[in-house]
mmCIF file of the C-alpha atoms, coordinates in Angstrom:
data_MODEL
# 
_entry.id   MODEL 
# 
loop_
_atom_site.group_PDB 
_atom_site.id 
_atom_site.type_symbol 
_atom_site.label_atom_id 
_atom_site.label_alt_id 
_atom_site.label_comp_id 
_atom_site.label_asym_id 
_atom_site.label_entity_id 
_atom_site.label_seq_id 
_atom_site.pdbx_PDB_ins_code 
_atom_site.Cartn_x 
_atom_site.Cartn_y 
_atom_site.Cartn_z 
_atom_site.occupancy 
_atom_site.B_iso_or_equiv 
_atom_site.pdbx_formal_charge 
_atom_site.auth_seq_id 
_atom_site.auth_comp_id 
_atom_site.auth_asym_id 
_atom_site.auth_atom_id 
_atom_site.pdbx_PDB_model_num 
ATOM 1   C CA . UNK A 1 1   ? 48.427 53.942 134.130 1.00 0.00 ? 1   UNK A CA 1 
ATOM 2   C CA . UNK A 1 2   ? 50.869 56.416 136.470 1.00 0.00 ? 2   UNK A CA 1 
ATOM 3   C CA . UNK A 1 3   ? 53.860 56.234 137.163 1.00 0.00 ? 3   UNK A CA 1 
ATOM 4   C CA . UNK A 1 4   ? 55.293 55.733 140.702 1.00 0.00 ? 4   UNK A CA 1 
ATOM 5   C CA . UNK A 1 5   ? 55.731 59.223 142.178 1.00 0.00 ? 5   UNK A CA 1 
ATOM 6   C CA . UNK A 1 6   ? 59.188 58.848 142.982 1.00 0.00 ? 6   UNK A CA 1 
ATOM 7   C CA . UNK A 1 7   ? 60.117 57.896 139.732 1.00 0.00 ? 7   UNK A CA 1 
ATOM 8   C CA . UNK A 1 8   ? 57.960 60.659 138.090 1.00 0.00 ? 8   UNK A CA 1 
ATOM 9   C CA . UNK A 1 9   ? 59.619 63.433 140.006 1.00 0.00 ? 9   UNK A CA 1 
ATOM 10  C CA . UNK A 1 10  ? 63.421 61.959 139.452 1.00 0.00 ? 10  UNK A CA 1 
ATOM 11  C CA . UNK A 1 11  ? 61.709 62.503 135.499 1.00 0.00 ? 11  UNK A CA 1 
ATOM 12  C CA . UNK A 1 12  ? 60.466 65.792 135.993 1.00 0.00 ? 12  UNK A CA 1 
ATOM 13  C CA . UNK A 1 13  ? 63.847 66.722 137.580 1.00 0.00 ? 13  UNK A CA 1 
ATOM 14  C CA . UNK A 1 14  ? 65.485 65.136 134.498 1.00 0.00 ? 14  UNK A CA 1 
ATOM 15  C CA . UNK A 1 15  ? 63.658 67.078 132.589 1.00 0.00 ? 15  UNK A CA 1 
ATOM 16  C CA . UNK A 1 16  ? 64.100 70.478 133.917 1.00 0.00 ? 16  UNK A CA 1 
ATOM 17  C CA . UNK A 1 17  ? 68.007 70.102 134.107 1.00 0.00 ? 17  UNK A CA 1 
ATOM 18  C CA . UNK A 1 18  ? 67.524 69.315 130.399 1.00 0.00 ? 18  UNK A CA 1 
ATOM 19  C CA . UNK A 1 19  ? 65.612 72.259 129.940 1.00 0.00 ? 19  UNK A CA 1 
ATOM 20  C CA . UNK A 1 20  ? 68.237 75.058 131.445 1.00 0.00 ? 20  UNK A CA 1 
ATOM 21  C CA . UNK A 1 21  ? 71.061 73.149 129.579 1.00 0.00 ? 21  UNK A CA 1 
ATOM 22  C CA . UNK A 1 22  ? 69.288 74.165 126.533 1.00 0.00 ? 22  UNK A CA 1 
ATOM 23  C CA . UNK A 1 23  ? 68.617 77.434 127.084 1.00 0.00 ? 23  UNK A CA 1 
ATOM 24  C CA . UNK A 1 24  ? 72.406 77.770 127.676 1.00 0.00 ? 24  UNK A CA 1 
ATOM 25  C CA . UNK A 1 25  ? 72.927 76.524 124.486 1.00 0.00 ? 25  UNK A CA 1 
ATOM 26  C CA . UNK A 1 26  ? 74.577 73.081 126.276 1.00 0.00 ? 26  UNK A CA 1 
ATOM 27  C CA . UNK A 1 27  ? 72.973 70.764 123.878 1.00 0.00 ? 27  UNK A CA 1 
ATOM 28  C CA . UNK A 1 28  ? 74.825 67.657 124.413 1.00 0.00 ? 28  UNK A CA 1 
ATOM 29  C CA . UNK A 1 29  ? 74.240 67.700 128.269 1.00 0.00 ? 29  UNK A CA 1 
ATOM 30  C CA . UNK A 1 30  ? 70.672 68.310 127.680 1.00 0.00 ? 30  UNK A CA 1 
ATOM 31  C CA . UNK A 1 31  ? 70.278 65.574 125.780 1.00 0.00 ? 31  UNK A CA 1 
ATOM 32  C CA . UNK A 1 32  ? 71.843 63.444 128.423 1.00 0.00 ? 32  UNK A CA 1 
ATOM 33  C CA . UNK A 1 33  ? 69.553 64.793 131.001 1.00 0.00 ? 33  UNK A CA 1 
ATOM 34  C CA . UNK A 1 34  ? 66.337 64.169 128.280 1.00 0.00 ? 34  UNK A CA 1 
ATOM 35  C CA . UNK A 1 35  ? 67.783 60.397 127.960 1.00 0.00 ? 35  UNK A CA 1 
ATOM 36  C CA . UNK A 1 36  ? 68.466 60.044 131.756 1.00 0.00 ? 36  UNK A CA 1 
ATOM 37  C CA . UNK A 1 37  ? 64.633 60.881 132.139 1.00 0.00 ? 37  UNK A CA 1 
ATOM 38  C CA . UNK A 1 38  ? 63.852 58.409 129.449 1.00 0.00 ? 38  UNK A CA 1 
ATOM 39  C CA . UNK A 1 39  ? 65.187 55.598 130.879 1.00 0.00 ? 39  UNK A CA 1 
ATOM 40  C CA . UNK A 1 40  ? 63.457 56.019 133.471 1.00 0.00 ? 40  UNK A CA 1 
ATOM 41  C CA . UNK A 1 41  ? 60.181 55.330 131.760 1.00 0.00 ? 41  UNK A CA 1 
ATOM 42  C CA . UNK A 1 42  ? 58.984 51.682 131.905 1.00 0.00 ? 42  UNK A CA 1 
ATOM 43  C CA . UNK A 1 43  ? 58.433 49.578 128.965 1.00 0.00 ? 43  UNK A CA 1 
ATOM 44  C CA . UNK A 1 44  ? 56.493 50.004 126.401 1.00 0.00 ? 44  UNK A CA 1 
ATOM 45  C CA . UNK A 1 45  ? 57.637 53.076 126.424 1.00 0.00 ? 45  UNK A CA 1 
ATOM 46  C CA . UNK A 1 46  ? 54.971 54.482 124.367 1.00 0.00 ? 46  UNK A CA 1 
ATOM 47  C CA . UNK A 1 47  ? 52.506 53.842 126.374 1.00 0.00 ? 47  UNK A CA 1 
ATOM 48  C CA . UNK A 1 48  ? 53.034 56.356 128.770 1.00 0.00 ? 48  UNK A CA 1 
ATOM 49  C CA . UNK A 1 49  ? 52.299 60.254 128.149 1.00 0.00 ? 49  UNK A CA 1 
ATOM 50  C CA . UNK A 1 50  ? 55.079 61.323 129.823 1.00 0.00 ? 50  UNK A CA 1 
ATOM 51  C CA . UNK A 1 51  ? 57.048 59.749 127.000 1.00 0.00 ? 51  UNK A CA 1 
ATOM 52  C CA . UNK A 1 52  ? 55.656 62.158 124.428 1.00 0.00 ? 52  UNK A CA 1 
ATOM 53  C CA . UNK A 1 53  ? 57.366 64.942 126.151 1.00 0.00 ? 53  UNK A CA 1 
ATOM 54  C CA . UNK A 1 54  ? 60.573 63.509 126.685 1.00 0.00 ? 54  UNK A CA 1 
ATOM 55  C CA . UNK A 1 55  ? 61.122 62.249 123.179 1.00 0.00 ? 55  UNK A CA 1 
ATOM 56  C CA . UNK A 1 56  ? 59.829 65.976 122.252 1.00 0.00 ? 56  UNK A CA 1 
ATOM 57  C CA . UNK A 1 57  ? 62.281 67.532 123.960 1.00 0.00 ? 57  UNK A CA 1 
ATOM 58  C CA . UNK A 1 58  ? 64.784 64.991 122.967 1.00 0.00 ? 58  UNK A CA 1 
ATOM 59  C CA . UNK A 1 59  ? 63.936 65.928 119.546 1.00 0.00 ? 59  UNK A CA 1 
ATOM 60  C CA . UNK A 1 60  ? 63.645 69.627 119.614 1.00 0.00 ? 60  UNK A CA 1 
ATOM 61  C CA . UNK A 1 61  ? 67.450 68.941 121.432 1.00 0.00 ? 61  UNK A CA 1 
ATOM 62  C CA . UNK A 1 62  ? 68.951 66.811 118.604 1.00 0.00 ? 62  UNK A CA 1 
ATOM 63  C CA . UNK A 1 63  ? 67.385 69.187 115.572 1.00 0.00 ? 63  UNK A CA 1 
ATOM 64  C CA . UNK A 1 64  ? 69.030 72.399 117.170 1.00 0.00 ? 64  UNK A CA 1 
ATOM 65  C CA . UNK A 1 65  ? 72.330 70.483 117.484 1.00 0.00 ? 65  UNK A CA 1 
ATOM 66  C CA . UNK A 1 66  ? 71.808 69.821 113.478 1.00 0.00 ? 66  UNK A CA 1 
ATOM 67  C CA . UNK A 1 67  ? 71.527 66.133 114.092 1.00 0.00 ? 67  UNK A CA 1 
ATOM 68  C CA . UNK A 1 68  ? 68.743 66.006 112.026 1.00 0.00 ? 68  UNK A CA 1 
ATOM 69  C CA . UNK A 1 69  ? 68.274 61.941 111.859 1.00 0.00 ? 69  UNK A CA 1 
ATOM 70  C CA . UNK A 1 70  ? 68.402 61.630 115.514 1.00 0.00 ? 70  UNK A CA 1 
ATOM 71  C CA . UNK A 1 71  ? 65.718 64.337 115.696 1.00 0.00 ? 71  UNK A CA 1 
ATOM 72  C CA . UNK A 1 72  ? 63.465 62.321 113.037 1.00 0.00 ? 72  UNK A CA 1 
ATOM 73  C CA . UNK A 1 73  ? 64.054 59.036 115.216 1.00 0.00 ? 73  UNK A CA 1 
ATOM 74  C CA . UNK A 1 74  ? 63.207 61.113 118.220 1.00 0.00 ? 74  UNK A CA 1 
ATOM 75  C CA . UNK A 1 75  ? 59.833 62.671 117.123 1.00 0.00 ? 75  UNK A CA 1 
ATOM 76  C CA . UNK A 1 76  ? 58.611 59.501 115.362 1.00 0.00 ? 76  UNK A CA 1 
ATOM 77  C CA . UNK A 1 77  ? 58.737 57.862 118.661 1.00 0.00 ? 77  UNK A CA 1 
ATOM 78  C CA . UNK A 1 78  ? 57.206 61.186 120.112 1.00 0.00 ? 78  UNK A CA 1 
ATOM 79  C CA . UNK A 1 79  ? 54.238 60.641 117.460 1.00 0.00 ? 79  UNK A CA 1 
ATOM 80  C CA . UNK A 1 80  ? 53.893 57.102 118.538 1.00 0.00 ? 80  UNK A CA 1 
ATOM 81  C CA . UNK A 1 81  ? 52.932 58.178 122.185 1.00 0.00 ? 81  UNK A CA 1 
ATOM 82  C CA . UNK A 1 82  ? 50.034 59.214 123.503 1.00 0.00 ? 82  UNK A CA 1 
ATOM 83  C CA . UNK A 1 83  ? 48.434 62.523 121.908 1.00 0.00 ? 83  UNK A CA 1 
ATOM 84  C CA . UNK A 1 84  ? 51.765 62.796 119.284 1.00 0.00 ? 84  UNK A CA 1 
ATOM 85  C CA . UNK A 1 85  ? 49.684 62.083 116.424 1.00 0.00 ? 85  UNK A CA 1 
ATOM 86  C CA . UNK A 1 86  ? 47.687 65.206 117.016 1.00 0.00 ? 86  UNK A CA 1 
ATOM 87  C CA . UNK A 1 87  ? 50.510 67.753 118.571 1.00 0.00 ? 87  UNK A CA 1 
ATOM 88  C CA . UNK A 1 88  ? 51.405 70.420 116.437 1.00 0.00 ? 88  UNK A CA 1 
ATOM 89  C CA . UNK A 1 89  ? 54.752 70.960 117.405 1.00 0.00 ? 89  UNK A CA 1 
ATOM 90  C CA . UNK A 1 90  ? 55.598 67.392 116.891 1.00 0.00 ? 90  UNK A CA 1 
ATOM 91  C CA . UNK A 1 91  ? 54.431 67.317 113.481 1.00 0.00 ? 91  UNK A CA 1 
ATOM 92  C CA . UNK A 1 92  ? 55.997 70.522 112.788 1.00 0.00 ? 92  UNK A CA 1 
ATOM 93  C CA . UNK A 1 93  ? 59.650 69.457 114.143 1.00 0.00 ? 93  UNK A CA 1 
ATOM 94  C CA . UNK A 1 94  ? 59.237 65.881 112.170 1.00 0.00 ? 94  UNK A CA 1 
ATOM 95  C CA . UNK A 1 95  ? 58.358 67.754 109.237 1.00 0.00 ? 95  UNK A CA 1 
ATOM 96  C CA . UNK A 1 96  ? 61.403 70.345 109.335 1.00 0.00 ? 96  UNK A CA 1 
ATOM 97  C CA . UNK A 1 97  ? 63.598 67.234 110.476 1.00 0.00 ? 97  UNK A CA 1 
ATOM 98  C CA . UNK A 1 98  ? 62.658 65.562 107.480 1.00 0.00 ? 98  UNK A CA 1 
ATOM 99  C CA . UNK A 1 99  ? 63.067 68.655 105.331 1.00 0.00 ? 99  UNK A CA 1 
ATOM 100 C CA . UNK A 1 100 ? 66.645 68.665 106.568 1.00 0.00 ? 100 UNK A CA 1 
ATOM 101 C CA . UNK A 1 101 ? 67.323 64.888 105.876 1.00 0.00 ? 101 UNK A CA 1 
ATOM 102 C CA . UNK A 1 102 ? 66.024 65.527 102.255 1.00 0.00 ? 102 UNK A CA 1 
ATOM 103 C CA . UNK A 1 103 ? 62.644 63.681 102.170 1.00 0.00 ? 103 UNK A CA 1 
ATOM 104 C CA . UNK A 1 104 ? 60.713 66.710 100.793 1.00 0.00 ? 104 UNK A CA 1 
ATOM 105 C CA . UNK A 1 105 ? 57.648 64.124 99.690  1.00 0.00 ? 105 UNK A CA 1 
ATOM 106 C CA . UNK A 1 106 ? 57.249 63.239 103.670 1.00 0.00 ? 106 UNK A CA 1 
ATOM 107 C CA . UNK A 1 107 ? 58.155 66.725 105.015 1.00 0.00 ? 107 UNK A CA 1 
ATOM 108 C CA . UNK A 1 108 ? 55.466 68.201 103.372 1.00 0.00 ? 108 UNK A CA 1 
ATOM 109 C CA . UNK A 1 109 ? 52.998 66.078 104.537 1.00 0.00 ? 109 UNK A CA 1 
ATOM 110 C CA . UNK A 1 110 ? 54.063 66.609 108.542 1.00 0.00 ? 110 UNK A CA 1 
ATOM 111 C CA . UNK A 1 111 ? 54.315 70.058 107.678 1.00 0.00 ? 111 UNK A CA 1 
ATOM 112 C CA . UNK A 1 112 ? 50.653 70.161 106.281 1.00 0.00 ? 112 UNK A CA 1 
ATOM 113 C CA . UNK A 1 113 ? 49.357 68.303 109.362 1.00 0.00 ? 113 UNK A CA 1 
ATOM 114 C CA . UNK A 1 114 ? 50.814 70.982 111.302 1.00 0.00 ? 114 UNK A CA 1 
ATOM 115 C CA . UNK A 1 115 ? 49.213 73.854 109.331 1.00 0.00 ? 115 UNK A CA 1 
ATOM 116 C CA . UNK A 1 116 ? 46.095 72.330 109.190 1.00 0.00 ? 116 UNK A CA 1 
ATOM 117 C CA . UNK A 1 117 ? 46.150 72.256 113.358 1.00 0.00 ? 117 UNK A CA 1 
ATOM 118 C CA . UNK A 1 118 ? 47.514 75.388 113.596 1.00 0.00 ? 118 UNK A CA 1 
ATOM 119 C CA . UNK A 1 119 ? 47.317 77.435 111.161 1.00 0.00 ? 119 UNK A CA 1 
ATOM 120 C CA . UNK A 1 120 ? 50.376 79.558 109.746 1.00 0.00 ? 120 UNK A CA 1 
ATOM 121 C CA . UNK A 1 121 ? 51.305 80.840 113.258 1.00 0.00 ? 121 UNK A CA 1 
ATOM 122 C CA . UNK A 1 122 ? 53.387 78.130 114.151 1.00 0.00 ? 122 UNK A CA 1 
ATOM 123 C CA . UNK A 1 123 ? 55.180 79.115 111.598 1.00 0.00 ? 123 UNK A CA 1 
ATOM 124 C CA . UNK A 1 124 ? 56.080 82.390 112.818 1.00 0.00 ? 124 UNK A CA 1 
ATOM 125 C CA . UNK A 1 125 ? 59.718 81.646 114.421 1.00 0.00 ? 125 UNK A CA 1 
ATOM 126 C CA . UNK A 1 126 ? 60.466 79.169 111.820 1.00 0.00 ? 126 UNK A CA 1 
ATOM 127 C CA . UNK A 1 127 ? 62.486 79.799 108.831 1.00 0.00 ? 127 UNK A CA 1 
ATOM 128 C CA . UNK A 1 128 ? 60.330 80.738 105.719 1.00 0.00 ? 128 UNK A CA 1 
ATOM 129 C CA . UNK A 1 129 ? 61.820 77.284 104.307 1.00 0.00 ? 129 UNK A CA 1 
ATOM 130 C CA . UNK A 1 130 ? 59.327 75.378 105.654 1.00 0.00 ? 130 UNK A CA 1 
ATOM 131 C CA . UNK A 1 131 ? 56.520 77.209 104.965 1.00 0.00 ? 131 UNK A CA 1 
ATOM 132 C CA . UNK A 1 132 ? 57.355 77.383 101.405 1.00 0.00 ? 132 UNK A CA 1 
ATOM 133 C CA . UNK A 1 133 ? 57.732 74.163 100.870 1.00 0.00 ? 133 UNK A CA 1 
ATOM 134 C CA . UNK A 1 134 ? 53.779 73.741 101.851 1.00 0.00 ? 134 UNK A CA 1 
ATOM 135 C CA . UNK A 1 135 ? 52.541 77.150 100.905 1.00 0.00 ? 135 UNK A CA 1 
ATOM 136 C CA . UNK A 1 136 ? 51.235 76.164 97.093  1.00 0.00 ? 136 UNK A CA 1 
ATOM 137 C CA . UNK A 1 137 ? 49.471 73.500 99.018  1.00 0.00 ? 137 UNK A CA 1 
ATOM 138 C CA . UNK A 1 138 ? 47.514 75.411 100.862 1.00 0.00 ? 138 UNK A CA 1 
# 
C-alpha cells in the first residue's frame, strides 16, 4: 500500500520541520511537528512504513527531552511497523529508554539485539552506560 501523494508530502514536510526543530534543540515543537505527521497516517497505523520513521523520530525526540516513558511507548510502536523489528537504531533507543525507566532485565535484551546487528559501533556516541550493561554478555 502507498499513501496518497499529497498526503505523503504534507508528512515529509512534517517531518523535516521536526527535524530542524531538533537540531535547534526545540524539542517540544518537534515533537508537535513528528505528531502532526503522524496523524496524518491512516489506520492501522502500523501498517505503513512511513510510520516506522515517524514514531522513530518521535522517539529519538521524547528520549532527548528525558521523557523516557514516552520514548519507550514511541519506539515500541516504531518496532511494531514495518522493518522495526530488525532496525538497529530502534532497538538501540528502546533499549537505552528502558535502561532509563529502570527495566535493566528488558534493556539488555534490546541492547543485545542491537549489538548483535551492529556490532559495538553503534555504540560509539552513546554513553558507555549502555554498553556496559551488555558488555559481560558479549
Amino acid at each position: 500500500m502507498e499513501l496518497d501523494d499529497q498526503v505523503y508530502k504534507q508528512i515529509l514536510q512534517l517531518c523535516k520541520e521536526g527535524d530542524a526543530l531538533t537540531e535547534k534543540g526545540q524539542i517540544i515543537k518537534a515533537i508537535e511537528s513528528y505528531t502532526a505527521a503522524l496523524e496524518l497516517v491512516p489506520l492501522p497505523k502500523n501498517n505503513w512504513e512511513t510510520s516506522t520513521w515517524i514514531y522513530t523520530a518521535l522517539g529519538d525526540a521524547y528520549f532527548h527531552n528525558n521523557s523516557y516513558e514516552m520514548a519507550k511507548s514511541n519506539f515500541y510502536n516504531a518496532l511494531n511497523c514495518p522493518d522495526g523489528i530488525s532496525n538497529p537504531f530502534i532497538l538501540l533507543r528502546l533499549g537505552e529508554s528502558l535502561f532509563e525507566c529502570g527495566e535493566l532485565a528488558k534493556a539488555k535484551d534490546y541492547l543485545l539485539r542491537a549489538y548483535m546487528l551492529e556490532g559495538y559501533k553503534i555504540y560509539f556516541s552513546e554513553d558507555d552506560k549502555y554498553f556496559e550493561l551488555i558488555k559481560d554478555m558479549i
